[in-house]
N, C-alpha and C positions, 0 to 999 in steps of 0.2 A: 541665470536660468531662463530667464523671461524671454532672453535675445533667442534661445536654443529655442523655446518652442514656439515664436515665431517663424524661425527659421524650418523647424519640423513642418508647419503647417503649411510652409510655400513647398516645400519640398513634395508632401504629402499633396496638395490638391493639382501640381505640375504633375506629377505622377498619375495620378487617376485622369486627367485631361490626357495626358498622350494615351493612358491603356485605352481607354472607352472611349475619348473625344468628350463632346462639351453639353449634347444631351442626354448620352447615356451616364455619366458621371452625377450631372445636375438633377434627372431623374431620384437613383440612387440615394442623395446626399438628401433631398428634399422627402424621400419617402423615411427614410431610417431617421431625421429630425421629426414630419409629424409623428412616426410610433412611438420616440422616446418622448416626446409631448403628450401623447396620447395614454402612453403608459403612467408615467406621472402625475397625469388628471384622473385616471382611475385608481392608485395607487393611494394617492391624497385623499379622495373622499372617500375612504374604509376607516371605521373607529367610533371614536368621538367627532370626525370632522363628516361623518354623512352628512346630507343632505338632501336623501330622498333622489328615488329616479332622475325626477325632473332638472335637480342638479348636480347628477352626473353627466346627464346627455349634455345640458349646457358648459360643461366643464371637459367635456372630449368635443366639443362643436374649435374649441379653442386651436386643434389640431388641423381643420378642415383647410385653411389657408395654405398650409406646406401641401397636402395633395392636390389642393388647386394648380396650385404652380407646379408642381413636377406635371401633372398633364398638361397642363399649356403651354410648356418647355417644350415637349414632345408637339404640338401641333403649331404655334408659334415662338420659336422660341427666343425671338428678337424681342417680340412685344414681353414676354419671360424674362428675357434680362433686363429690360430697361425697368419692368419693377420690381426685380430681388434687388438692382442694383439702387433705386431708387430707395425702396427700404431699407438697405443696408447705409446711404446717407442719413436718412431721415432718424432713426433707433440712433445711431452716430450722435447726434446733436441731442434725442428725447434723452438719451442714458447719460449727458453729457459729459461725455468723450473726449471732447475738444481739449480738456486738462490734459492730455496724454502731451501734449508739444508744451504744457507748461512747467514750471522748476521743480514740480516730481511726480513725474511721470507714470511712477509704479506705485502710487496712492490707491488705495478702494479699489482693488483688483480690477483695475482697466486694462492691462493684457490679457485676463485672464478672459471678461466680456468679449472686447476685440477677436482674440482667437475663437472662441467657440460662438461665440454667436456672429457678428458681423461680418468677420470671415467669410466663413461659409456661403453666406449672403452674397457678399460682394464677389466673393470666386467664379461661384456660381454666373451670378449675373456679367459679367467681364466675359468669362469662356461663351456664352451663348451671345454675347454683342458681337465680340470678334471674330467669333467662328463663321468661315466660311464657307462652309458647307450648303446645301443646298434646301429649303426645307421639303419635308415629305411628311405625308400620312400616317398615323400609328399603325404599324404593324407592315408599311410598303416596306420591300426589299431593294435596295438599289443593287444593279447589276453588276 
């Protein structure tokens, strides 16, 4: 099952690359991760786990980096890939990943990380390296 949603996931992000292309996709995938980020950090601290105003704002700040990047996608989006892409090495090796080539592979749910979270990352970042497209201004229209 693990191979299939691998397989789902290339399938899935080759598909939103050709719909949209490689900024309007990376936008997308980058705002609906900070919201479910963002919804999580506010969803967490309701209960016993408050923490007072102060840290819930610091616990939704956690989300600020994915709308970083979906806007710097949009107005750089080479220097955008080179650090989703980068990030997505870097969590690679912090979550370490690296077992995944070693004698079992499907230990401590590392496809399940890989796919949702590094993925993403790296798709991301790849579509806006390779894309050739031309860059332009948020909201220019090209003719």
């Amino acid at each position: 099952t693990d191979v299939l949603v691998v397989m789902g996931f290339v399938w899935l992000a080759s598909s939103l690359y050709g719909y949209w292309g490689a900024k309007k996709t990376t936008l997308r995938v980058l705002v609906i991760f900070g919201l479910v980020w963002l919804l999580f950090n506010i969803l967490s601290n309701t209960g016993r786990e408050y923490q007072g105003v102060l840290g819930v704002i610091f616990q939704c700040s956690l989300a600020l980096p994915f709308f970083a990047l979906a806007w710097l996608a949009q107005v750089r989006p080479r220097l955008a890939g080179l650090i989703l892409t980068g990030c997505a090495v870097f969590f690679f090796f912090l979550f370490h990943l690296s077992g995944i080539f070693g004698p079992d592979p499907l230990a401590k749910g590392r496809i399940l990380v890989l796919v949702l979270f590094i993925g993403p990352l790296l798709a991301c970042g790849l579509m806006l390296l390779i894309n050739q497209e031309e860059p332009t201004a948020i909201g220019e229209v090209k003719p």
